[in-house]
N, C-alpha and C positions, 0 to 999 in steps of 0.2 A: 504494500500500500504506500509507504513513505516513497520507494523507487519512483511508484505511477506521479505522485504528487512531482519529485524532483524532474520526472519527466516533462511534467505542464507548465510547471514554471521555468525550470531551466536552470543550470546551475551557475552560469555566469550571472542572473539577477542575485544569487545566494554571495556569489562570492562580492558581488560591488557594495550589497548592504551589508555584509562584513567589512570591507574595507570602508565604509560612511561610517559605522559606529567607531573601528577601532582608530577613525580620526578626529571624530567628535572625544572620544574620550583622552583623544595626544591633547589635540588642544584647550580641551577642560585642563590638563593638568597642564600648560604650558603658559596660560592666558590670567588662570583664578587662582587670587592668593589664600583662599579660606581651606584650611585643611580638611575637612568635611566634604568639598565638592572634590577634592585631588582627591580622596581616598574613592568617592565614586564613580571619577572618571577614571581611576586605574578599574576598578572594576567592569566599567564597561569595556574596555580596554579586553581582558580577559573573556568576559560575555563574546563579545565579536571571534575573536580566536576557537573557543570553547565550538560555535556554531560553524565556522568556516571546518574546525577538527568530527562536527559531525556528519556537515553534508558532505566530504571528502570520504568519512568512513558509508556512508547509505552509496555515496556513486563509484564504488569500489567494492562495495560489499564485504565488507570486513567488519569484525567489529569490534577490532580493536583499538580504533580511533574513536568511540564512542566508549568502552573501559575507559580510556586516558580524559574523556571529557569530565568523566565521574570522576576521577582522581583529583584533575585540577580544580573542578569545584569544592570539593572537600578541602583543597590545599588553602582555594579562595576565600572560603568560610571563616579557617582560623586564622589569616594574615587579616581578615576587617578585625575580628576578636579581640588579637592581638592589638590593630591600630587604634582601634576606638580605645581598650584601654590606657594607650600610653598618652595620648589625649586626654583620659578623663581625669592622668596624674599629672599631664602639664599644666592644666588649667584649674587643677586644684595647688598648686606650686608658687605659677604665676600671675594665675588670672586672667590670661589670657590664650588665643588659640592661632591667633592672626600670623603668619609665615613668617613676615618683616620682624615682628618683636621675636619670633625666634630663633632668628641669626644672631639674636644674642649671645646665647645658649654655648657658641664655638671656643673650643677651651686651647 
């Protein structure tokens, strides 16, 4: 059923709105200096990647690039985990969350 779908639409549309997200999500993190949007745009970032590593494994039929999507999501899960909390220790620290005030931070 997935093949007949990738059939209809085509995997070249697959692969361009993969390459739209994972540069909306460069330029999220390239553009905004709020840490909260960089950690979403690297996630979208991955989202895009994630989907280009699925429809590669359905138009291939494998499916071991769909294993590795499950991996990296799992991998994805606990680096926000991780990021939210070291944000939720810098801004009980400093008080703040803003990029610029923590270039202070370089020792």
């Amino acid at each position: 059923m997935l093949n007949n779908i990738l059939e209809q639409v085509g995997i070249d549309n697959y692969i361009y709105l993969c390459i739209l997200l994972f540069c909306v999500g460069a330029i999220g993190i390239l553009y905004r200096r709020s840490t909260i949007v960089m950690l979403m745009s690297v996630e979208l970032m991955l989202a895009a990647a994630n989907m280009l590593l699925a429809v590669f494994s359905v138009y291939h039929q494998d499916t071991s690039g769909q294993m590795f999507v499950i991996f990296s999501l799992a991998v994805a899960a606990a680096e926000v985990a991780v990021g939210l909390a070291i944000l939720v220790a810098i801004y009980r620290n400093i008080g703040t969350i803003d990029i610029d005030e923590l270039k202070n931070l370089k020792g």
